[in-house]
N, C-alpha and C positions, 0 to 999 in steps of 0.2 A: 492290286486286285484288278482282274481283267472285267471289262465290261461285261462278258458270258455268268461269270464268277457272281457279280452283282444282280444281275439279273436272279441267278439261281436263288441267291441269298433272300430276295424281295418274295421269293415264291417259300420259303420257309412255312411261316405262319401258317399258311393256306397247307401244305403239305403237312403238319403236327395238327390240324383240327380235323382232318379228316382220317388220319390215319388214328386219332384220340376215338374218332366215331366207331371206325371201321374195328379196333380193337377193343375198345373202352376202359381201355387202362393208360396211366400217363406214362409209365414208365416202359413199358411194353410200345408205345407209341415214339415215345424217341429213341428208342432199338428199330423201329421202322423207317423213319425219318432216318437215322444215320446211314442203314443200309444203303435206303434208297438213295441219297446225295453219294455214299461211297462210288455205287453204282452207278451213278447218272456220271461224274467226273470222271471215274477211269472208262467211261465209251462216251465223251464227250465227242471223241472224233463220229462215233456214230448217229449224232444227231445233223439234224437238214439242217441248216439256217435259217430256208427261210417257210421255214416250217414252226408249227407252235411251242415252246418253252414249255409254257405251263402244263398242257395237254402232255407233253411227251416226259415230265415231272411226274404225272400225278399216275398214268399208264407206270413207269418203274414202279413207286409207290405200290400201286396195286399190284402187280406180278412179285413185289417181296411180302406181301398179306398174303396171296396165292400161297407161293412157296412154305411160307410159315404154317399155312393151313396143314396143306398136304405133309410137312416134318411132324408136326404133331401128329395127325393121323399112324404115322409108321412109327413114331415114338414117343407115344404117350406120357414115358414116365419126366421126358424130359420137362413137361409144363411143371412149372416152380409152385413156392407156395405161397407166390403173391397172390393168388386169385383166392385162395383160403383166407387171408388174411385184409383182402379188401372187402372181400363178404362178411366179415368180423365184426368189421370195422362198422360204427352208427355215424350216421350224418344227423346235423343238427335238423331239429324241426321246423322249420320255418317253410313257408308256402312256395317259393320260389325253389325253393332245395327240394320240395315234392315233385314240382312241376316237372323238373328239368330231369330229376329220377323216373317219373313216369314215361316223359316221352323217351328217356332211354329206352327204357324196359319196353316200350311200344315199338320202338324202330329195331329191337332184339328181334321183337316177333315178324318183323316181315321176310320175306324173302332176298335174299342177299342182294337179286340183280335189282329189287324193286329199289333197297335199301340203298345199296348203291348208287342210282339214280335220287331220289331224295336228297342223300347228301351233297351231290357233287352240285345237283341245279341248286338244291335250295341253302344250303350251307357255305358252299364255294362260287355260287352263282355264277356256275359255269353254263355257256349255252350247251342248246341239244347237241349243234353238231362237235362243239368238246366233249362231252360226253360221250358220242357217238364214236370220235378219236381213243379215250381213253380204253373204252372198255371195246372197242369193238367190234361194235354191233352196228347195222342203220338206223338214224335220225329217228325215224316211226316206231321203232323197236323201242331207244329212248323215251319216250315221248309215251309209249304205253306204258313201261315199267312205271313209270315216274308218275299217271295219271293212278294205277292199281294200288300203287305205294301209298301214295296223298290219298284215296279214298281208304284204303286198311289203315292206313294212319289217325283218319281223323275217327271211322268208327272205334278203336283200341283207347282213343285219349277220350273218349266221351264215353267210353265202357257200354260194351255189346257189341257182339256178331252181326254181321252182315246179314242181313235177310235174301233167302235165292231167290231171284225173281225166277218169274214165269216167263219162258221164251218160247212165242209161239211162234 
């Protein structure tokens, strides 16, 4: 195995818990992750050196979420009937198993790019300007999403809407 090869391998984990977030299915999620590694080794030669691994990982990553988006969009019927069938499905009741269901169902409701950010700082604990690489956008652009995220975040887990402030 070439040292490139190993590096990639090290970036797995990190590439399957985001792409677990970004879809919220596991099985759906290592159909993302294989793409994405399919993809990233046959343009291997397209990546910089000495440029970031990870960053340029997780950017594939998200252009085959993209992609996925937009196929379903134009064809609908092709979504399976895993998603019927994990909705079915009960989890046990335990506190922890709530927890971690709500902040799902919390991080559902934000905005993709907010949600996106979210993950990648606070889950991948990836800096701004990785993020900023991945998705992008500039640093400050980051850095707002991810500020609007954490605050609709933390109003959703604490249950209630945001109040509009008064801008005078």
């Amino acid at each position: 195995m070439s040292k490139i090869e190993s590096q990639i391998e090290a970036e797995i984990p990190g590439l399957r818990r985001y792409a677990r977030a970004l879809s919220g299915d596991v099985s759906q999620a290592d159909d993302l992750v294989q793409d994405c590694l399919e993809r990233a080794l046959s343009r291997l030669t397209l990546w910089r050196r000495d440029s970031n691994l990870r960053a340029w990982l997780f950017t594939i990553l998200r252009h085959v979420w993209i992609d996925e988006l937009r196929r379903r969009k134009i064809r609908p019927e092709l979504n399976g009937m895993d998603d019927v069938m994990d909705s079915a499905a009960t989890a046990p009741n335990q506190m922890d198993r709530l927890a971690v269901r709500d902040l799902g169902a919390a991080l559902a409701l934000l905005a993709p790019e907010q949600r996106e950010a979210v993950l990648l700082v606070g889950l991948e604990a990836m800096s701004y300007a990785e993020v900023a690489a991945v998705t992008g956008v500039p640093v400050g652009t980051v850095m707002s999403r991810l500020k609007r995220g954490r605050d609709r975040l933390a109003l959703l887990m604490h249950g209630g809407e945001a109040a509009l402030r008064r801008v005078k």
